[in-house]
N, C-alpha and C positions, 0 to 999 in steps of 0.2 A: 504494500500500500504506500502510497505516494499521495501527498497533498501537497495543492500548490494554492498560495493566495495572491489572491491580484486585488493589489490597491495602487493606485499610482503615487499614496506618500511612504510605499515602502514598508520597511522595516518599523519605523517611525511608529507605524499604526497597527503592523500586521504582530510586533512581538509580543503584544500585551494575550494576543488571542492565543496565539502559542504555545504560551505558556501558563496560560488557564488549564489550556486542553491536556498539556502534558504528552503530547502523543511519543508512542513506542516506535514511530517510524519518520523516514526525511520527511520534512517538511520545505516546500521550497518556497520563495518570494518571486513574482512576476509585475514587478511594479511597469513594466512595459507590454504588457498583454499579451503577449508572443501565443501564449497557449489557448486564450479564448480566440485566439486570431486563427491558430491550426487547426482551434477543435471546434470552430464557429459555435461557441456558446455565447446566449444573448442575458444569463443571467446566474447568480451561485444562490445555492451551490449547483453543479453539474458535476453527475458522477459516471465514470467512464470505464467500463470493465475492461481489460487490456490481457488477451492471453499470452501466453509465454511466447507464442510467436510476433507477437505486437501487432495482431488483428484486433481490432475495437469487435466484441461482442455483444455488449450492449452499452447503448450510449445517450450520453444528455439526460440522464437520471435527475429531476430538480426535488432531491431529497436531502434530508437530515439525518444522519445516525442518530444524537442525540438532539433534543430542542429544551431548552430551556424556557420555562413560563417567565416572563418580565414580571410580573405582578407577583408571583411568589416564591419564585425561584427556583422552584421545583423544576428536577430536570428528569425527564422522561428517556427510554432507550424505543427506538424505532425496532423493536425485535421481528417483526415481520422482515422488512428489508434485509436486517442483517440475516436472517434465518434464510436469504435468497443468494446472498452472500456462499453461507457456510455450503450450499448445497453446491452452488460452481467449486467452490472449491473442492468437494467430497468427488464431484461428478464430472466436471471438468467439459467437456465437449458434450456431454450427453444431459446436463442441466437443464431444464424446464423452462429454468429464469433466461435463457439466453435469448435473445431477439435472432432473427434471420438478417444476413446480410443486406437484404432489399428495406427492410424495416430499421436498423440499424443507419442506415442510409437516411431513409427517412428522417430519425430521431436528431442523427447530426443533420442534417440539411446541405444543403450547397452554397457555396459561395457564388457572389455575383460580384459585378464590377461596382455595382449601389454599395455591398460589403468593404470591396477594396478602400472605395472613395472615402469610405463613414470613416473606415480607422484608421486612413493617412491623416481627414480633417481632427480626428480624435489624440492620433499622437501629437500632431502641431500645437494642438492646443492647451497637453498637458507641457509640450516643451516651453510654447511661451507662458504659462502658466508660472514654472517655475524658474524662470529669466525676469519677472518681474512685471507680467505686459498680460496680466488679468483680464482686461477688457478683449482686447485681440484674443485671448485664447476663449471667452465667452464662444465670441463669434464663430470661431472654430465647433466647439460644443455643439453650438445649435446647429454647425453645417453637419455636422455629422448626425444630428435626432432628425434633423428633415430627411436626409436620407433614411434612415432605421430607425424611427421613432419607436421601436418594438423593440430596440436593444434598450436590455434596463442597463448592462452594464456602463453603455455610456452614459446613461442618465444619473446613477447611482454616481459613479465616480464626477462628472461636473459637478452634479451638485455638494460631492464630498469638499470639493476646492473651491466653492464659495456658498451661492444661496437656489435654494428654489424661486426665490424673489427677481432674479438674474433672469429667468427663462418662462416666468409669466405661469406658470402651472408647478402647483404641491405635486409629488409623490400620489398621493390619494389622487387628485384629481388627473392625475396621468392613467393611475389605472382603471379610471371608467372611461375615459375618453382613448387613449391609447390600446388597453386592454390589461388583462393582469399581469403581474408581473411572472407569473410561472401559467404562461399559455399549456404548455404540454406536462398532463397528468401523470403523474406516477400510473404504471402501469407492469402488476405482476399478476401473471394468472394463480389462480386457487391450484396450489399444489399441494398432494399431500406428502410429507415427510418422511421419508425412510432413510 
Protein backbone atom coordinates (compact mmCIF):
# COMPACT_ATOMS: atom_id res chain seq x y z
CA UNK A 1 0.00 0.00 0.00
CA UNK A 2 1.18 3.37 -1.03
CA UNK A 3 -0.45 6.80 -0.27
CA UNK A 4 0.17 9.74 -1.92
CA UNK A 5 -1.20 13.30 -0.91
CA UNK A 6 -1.65 16.18 -3.12
CA UNK A 7 -1.95 19.45 -1.63
CA UNK A 8 -0.11 22.12 -3.43
CA UNK A 9 1.20 23.71 0.18
CA UNK A 10 3.03 20.41 0.59
CA UNK A 11 4.56 19.08 3.40
CA UNK A 12 3.41 22.25 5.01
CA UNK A 13 -0.04 20.95 5.27
CA UNK A 14 0.13 17.30 4.28
CA UNK A 15 2.47 16.33 7.73
CA UNK A 16 0.05 17.01 10.33
CA UNK A 17 -2.22 14.21 8.52
CA UNK A 18 0.41 11.86 8.56
CA UNK A 19 1.18 11.71 11.34
CA UNK A 20 -2.22 11.60 13.00
CA UNK A 21 -2.60 8.57 10.79
CA UNK A 22 0.55 6.95 11.65
CA UNK A 23 0.51 4.68 8.63
CA UNK A 24 2.72 1.39 8.49
CA UNK A 25 3.50 2.13 4.82
CA UNK A 26 5.33 5.06 2.22
CA UNK A 27 3.52 7.76 2.25
CA UNK A 28 4.31 10.19 -0.47
CA UNK A 29 3.76 14.06 -1.14
CA UNK A 30 2.58 15.20 -4.65
CA UNK A 31 2.27 18.97 -4.06
CA UNK A 32 2.46 19.15 -8.04
CA UNK A 33 -0.37 16.75 -9.20
CA UNK A 34 1.78 14.54 -11.23
CA UNK A 35 -0.55 11.52 -10.14
CA UNK A 36 -4.11 13.00 -10.22
CA UNK A 37 -2.76 14.11 -13.61
CA UNK A 38 -1.74 10.12 -14.61
CA UNK A 39 -4.40 8.63 -12.99
CA UNK A 40 -7.17 11.46 -14.16
CA UNK A 41 -8.74 11.80 -10.71
CA UNK A 42 -11.00 14.64 -10.30
CA UNK A 43 -11.21 14.35 -6.54
CA UNK A 44 -9.63 12.32 -2.91
CA UNK A 45 -9.62 10.21 -1.87
CA UNK A 46 -9.29 7.95 -5.01
CA UNK A 47 -8.24 4.41 -4.45
CA UNK A 48 -6.49 2.44 -7.06
CA UNK A 49 -5.86 -1.27 -6.85
CA UNK A 50 -2.42 -1.95 -8.70
CA UNK A 51 -1.53 -5.67 -9.23
CA UNK A 52 1.86 -6.93 -9.01
CA UNK A 53 2.04 -6.48 -12.67
CA UNK A 54 1.19 -2.62 -12.58
CA UNK A 55 -2.27 -3.20 -14.26
CA UNK A 56 -4.93 -0.98 -12.57
CA UNK A 57 -7.69 -3.47 -11.44
CA UNK A 58 -9.85 -1.46 -10.16
CA UNK A 59 -9.95 2.20 -10.15
CA UNK A 60 -11.04 5.67 -8.81
CA UNK A 61 -12.58 4.03 -5.66
CA UNK A 62 -13.91 7.69 -3.97
CA UNK A 63 -13.70 5.84 -0.43
CA UNK A 64 -12.49 6.19 3.01
CA UNK A 65 -10.94 3.26 5.19
CA UNK A 66 -11.56 5.05 8.01
CA UNK A 67 -13.80 8.60 8.50
CA UNK A 68 -13.92 10.31 11.39
CA UNK A 69 -17.30 12.15 12.66
CA UNK A 70 -16.25 16.16 13.06
CA UNK A 71 -18.90 16.47 15.77
CA UNK A 72 -17.67 13.61 17.95
CA UNK A 73 -14.92 12.33 16.98
CA UNK A 74 -15.79 9.11 16.69
CA UNK A 75 -13.82 7.22 14.10
CA UNK A 76 -15.42 4.55 12.26
CA UNK A 77 -13.53 1.42 10.17
CA UNK A 78 -15.14 1.13 6.45
CA UNK A 79 -14.89 -2.83 7.10
CA UNK A 80 -16.90 -3.72 4.05
CA UNK A 81 -14.30 -2.12 1.79
CA UNK A 82 -11.49 -3.32 3.58
CA UNK A 83 -13.09 -6.97 3.69
CA UNK A 84 -12.82 -6.31 -0.45
CA UNK A 85 -9.48 -5.52 0.05
CA UNK A 86 -8.55 -8.78 2.06
CA UNK A 87 -10.25 -10.99 -0.50
CA UNK A 88 -7.98 -9.51 -3.74
CA UNK A 89 -5.57 -10.14 -1.66
CA UNK A 90 -6.41 -13.83 -0.56
CA UNK A 91 -7.75 -14.25 -4.33
CA UNK A 92 -5.63 -12.37 -6.39
CA UNK A 93 -6.95 -12.44 -10.06
CA UNK A 94 -9.87 -14.57 -9.21
CA UNK A 95 -11.43 -11.71 -6.61
CA UNK A 96 -15.01 -10.61 -7.10
CA UNK A 97 -14.14 -7.04 -6.03
CA UNK A 98 -12.04 -6.62 -9.40
CA UNK A 99 -13.71 -4.58 -12.11
CA UNK A 100 -13.06 -5.79 -15.82
CA UNK A 101 -10.74 -3.87 -17.84
CA UNK A 102 -13.53 -2.06 -20.15
CA UNK A 103 -15.16 -0.96 -16.78
CA UNK A 104 -11.99 -0.09 -15.15
CA UNK A 105 -11.45 2.06 -18.15
CA UNK A 106 -14.59 3.55 -17.42
CA UNK A 107 -13.91 4.30 -13.66
CA UNK A 108 -10.51 6.01 -14.73
CA UNK A 109 -11.83 7.90 -17.75
CA UNK A 110 -9.91 9.49 -20.52
CA UNK A 111 -8.03 12.20 -20.85
CA UNK A 112 -8.80 15.09 -23.24
CA UNK A 113 -7.12 18.11 -24.41
CA UNK A 114 -10.03 20.37 -22.01
CA UNK A 115 -7.99 17.91 -19.24
CA UNK A 116 -4.44 18.96 -20.80
CA UNK A 117 -5.46 22.73 -20.90
CA UNK A 118 -7.25 22.74 -17.20
CA UNK A 119 -3.87 21.45 -15.48
CA UNK A 120 -1.37 23.52 -17.46
CA UNK A 121 -3.98 26.67 -16.41
CA UNK A 122 -3.92 24.89 -12.96
CA UNK A 123 -0.11 24.51 -12.43
CA UNK A 124 0.56 28.22 -13.73
CA UNK A 125 -1.47 29.26 -11.22
CA UNK A 126 -0.30 27.53 -8.35
CA UNK A 127 3.38 28.76 -9.62
CA UNK A 128 2.22 32.32 -9.66
CA UNK A 129 0.55 31.60 -6.65
CA UNK A 130 3.59 31.05 -4.90
CA UNK A 131 5.81 33.87 -6.63
CA UNK A 132 3.63 36.26 -5.02
CA UNK A 133 1.01 37.28 -8.05
CA UNK A 134 -2.35 35.83 -6.39
CA UNK A 135 -4.47 37.65 -8.53
CA UNK A 136 -2.94 36.22 -11.85
CA UNK A 137 -2.99 32.89 -10.40
CA UNK A 138 -6.96 33.41 -9.53
CA UNK A 139 -7.37 33.92 -13.04
CA UNK A 140 -5.52 30.84 -13.98
CA UNK A 141 -7.80 28.91 -11.33
CA UNK A 142 -10.98 30.00 -12.96
CA UNK A 143 -9.28 29.05 -16.54
CA UNK A 144 -8.95 25.89 -15.47
CA UNK A 145 -12.81 25.23 -13.40
CA UNK A 146 -14.20 26.64 -16.86
CA UNK A 147 -12.64 24.00 -18.49
CA UNK A 148 -13.40 21.14 -15.71
CA UNK A 149 -15.66 22.67 -13.56
CA UNK A 150 -16.39 18.93 -12.22
CA UNK A 151 -12.61 18.66 -11.15
CA UNK A 152 -13.03 19.20 -7.34
CA UNK A 153 -9.44 18.83 -7.14
CA UNK A 154 -8.81 22.16 -8.66
CA UNK A 155 -11.41 23.61 -6.98
CA UNK A 156 -10.40 22.29 -3.42
CA UNK A 157 -6.92 23.29 -3.86
CA UNK A 158 -7.60 27.36 -5.23
CA UNK A 159 -9.67 27.75 -2.83
CA UNK A 160 -7.06 26.17 -0.32
CA UNK A 161 -4.67 29.31 -1.54
CA UNK A 162 -7.19 31.89 -0.97
CA UNK A 163 -11.14 32.22 -0.60
CA UNK A 164 -14.34 30.96 -2.04
CA UNK A 165 -15.19 34.64 -2.01
CA UNK A 166 -12.38 34.98 -5.18
CA UNK A 167 -14.59 32.65 -7.56
CA UNK A 168 -18.06 33.96 -6.60
CA UNK A 169 -19.46 30.27 -5.41
CA UNK A 170 -19.18 28.38 -1.65
CA UNK A 171 -18.12 24.64 -1.84
CA UNK A 172 -21.97 23.85 -1.14
CA UNK A 173 -23.16 25.84 -3.66
CA UNK A 174 -20.71 24.28 -6.31
CA UNK A 175 -22.13 21.11 -5.52
CA UNK A 176 -25.66 21.76 -6.42
CA UNK A 177 -24.93 23.66 -9.35
CA UNK A 178 -21.71 21.96 -10.57
CA UNK A 179 -22.64 18.47 -9.16
CA UNK A 180 -21.38 16.54 -6.09
CA UNK A 181 -18.21 16.21 -5.20
CA UNK A 182 -17.98 12.23 -5.59
CA UNK A 183 -20.13 11.93 -8.81
CA UNK A 184 -19.10 8.08 -9.05
CA UNK A 185 -20.53 5.76 -6.27
CA UNK A 186 -18.79 3.34 -4.54
CA UNK A 187 -19.46 0.21 -6.10
CA UNK A 188 -18.83 -3.44 -4.64
CA UNK A 189 -21.03 -6.36 -5.58
CA UNK A 190 -22.62 -8.44 -2.53
CA UNK A 191 -20.15 -11.20 -2.05
CA UNK A 192 -20.07 -13.73 0.14
CA UNK A 193 -16.91 -14.48 2.06
CA UNK A 194 -14.95 -17.48 2.15
Amino acid sequence: MITVGCDVKGAEVEREYIEAARPEHPSLLDPTFIVPELYNTRNVPAVFWIDEDGWIVRGNDPVYATRRNRETGETTINERYLEAVRDWVRHGSRSAYLTSQLETQRRVGATDEANDQAMAHFRLGVHLDRNGHHEEAVAQFKAALALKPENWNYRRQAYNLGSADEYGITMQEAMQTVGPMYAMPLELPEVQST
